[in-house]
C-alpha positions as CSV (number, residue, x, y, z in Angstrom):
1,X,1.4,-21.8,4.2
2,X,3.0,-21.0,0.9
3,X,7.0,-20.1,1.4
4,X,6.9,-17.7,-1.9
5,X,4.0,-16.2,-0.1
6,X,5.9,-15.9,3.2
7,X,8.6,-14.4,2.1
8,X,6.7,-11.9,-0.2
9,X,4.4,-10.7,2.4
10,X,7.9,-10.7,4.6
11,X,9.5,-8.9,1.9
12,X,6.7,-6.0,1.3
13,X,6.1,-5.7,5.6
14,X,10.0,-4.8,5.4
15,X,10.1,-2.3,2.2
16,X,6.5,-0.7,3.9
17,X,8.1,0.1,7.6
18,X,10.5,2.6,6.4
19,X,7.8,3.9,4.2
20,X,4.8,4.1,7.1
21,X,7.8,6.1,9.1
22,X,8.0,8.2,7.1
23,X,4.7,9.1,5.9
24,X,3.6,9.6,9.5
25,X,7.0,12.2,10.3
26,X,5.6,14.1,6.8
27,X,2.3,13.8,8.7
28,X,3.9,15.6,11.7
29,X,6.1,18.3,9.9
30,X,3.0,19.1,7.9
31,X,0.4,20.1,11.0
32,X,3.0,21.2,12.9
33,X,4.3,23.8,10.2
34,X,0.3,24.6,9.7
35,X,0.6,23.7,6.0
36,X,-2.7,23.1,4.2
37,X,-3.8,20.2,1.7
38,X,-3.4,22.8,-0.5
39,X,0.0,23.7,0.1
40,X,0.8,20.1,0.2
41,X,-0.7,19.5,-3.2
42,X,1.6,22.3,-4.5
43,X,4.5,20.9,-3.1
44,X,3.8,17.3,-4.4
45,X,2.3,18.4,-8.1
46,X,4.0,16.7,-10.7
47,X,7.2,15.2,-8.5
48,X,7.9,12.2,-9.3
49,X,10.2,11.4,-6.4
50,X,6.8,11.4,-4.5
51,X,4.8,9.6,-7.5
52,X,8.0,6.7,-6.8
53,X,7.5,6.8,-2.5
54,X,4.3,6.5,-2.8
55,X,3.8,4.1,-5.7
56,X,6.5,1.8,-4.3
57,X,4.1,2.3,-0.9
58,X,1.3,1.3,-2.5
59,X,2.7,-2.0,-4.6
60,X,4.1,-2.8,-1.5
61,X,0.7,-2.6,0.6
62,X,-1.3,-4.4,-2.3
63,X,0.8,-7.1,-2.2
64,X,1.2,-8.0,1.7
65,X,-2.6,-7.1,2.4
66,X,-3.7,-9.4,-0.6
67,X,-1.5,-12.3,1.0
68,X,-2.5,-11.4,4.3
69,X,-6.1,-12.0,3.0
70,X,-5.7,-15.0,1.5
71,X,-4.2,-16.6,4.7
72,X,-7.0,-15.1,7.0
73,X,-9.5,-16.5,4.5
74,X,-8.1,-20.0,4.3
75,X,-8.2,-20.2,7.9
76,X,-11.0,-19.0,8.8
77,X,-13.5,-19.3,6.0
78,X,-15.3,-22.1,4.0
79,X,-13.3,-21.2,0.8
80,X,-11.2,-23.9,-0.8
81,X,-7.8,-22.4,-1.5
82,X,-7.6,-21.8,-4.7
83,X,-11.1,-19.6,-4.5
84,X,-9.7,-18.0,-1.1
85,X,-6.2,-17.2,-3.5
86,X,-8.7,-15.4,-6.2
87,X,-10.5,-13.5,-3.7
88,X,-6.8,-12.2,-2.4
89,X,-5.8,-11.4,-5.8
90,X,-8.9,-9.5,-6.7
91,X,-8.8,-7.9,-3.7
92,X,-4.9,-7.0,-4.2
93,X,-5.6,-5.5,-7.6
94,X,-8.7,-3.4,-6.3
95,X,-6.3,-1.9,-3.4
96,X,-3.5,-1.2,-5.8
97,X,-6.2,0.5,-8.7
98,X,-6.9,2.7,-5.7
99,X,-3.8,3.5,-4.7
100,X,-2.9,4.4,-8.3
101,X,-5.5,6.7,-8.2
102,X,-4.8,8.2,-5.1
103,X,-1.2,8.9,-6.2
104,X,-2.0,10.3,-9.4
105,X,-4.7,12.4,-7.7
106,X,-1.5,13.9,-5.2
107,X,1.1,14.1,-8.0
108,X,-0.9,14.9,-11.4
């Protein structure tokens, strides 16, 4: 395995835990005070403290899942590695396109 790539997906697995921990207390504080998507949206339209957390969230996921990917790949499929490494990257860039979206959708 690639060091670079170690250390990356290493690297983005530690900036995501935080991040997951506290997505999923949000989660909790937000059923548990009864609040709707709606009110959510309006508390998350135009911040950009959230546009940050999430973006940062969503570089971070891109970027580990697209290594993971290319690992499971060259290990388990018939790819070579450099084909394997441009599926991961594809794939990366799709999931961060989404995630884009998805945080423009929440803070726009």
């Amino acid at each position: 395995m690639n060091v670079r790539l170690y250390v990356w997906q290493r690297a983005t697995a530690a900036v995501m835990a935080p991040l997951v921990l506290g997505h999923i207390a949000l989660i909790f504080y937000a059923t548990r005070q009864g609040l709707t998507a709606a009110d959510i949206l309006a508390r998350t339209q135009g911040s950009i403290v959230w546009a940050a957390y999430y973006g940062v969230f969503v570089a971070a996921a891109s970027i580990h899942a697209a290594i993971g990917v290319r690992n499971v790949l060259g290990e388990w499929s018939p790819l070579t590695e450099r084909r394997a490494g441009m599926f991961a990257l594809l794939f990366g860039l799709i999931l961060a396109a989404l995630g884009a979206r998805a945080v423009a959708a929440v803070v726009l």
